[in-house]
N, C-alpha and C positions, 0 to 999 in steps of 0.2 A: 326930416327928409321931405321933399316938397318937387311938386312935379308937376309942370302949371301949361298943358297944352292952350294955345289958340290958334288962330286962323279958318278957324271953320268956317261957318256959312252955306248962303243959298247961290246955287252955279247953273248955270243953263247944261244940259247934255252938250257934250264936246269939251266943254270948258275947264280950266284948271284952276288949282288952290292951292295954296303951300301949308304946311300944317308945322307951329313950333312949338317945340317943348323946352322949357328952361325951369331946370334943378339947380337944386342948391340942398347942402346937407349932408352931401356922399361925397367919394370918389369919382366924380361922371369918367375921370379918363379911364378906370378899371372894369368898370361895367359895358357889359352888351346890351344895346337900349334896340328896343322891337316896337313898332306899330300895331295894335290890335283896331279891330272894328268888331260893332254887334248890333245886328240889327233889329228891328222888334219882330218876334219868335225865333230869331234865329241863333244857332250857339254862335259863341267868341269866336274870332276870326284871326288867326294872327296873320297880319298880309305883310310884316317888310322885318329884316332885322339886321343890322351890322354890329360886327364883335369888338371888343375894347381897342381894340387897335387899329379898327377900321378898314383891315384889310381883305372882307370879307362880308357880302351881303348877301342874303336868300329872301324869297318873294314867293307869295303863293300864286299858285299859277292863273288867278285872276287878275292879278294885278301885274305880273307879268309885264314889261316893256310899255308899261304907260304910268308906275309909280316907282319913286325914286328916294332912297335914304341915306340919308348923309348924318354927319355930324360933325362939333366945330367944340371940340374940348376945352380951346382958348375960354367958349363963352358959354359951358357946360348946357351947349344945344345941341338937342338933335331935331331932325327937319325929315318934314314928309314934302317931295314934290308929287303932287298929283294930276297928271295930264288928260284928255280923251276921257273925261270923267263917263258917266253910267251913270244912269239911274237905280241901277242895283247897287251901289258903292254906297248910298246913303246909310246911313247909323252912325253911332255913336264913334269916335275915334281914341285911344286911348294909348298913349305912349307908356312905354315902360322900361325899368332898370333891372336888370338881375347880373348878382354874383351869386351869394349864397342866397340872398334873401330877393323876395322878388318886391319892386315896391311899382304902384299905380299910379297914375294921374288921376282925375277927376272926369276929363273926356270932353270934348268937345263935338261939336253937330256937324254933319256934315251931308246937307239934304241937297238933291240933284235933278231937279222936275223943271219941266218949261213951262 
């Protein structure tokens, strides 16, 4: 199983990023794949997630109408849009699968300073 987020980077406040995740190894169309973030001292954050079938998305209410998740089973990806970025958004970002078993990415940067 392998779970290979990029897109990170450095963004000016206001500014957007798209964040992707591409697995291989599983089922991607079965599974509910969720966005986490963490930031340093801060606990894990889960901010986006949509269910195997895609017909159904929740967001934490920070991220709320300016972060967007999608997914594209053709190409076992799921995709972070990130808009009106913050400087509080920065940390680590870290995509994820769960059926029964929950499996990680490795996480990518995602810092927001002018």
């Amino acid at each position: 199983v392998q779970l290979v987020e990029s897109g990170g980077g450095l963004v000016q406040p206001g500014g957007s990023l798209r964040l992707s995740c591409a697995t291989s190894g599983f089922t991607f169309s079965s599974y509910t794949m969720s966005w986490y973030r963490q930031a340093p001292g801060k606990e894990r954050e889960r901010v986006a997630r949509i269910t195997s079938t895609g017909g159904s998305t929740n967001y934490a209410d920070s991220v709320k109408g300016r972060f967007t998740i999608s997914r594209d089973d053709a190409k076992n990806t799921v995709y972070l849009e990130m808009n009106s970025l913050k400087p509080e958004d920065t940390a680590v970002y870290y995509c994820t699968a769960y059926r029964r078993s929950m499996y990680w990415g490795q996480g990518t940067q995602v810092t927001v300073s002018s």
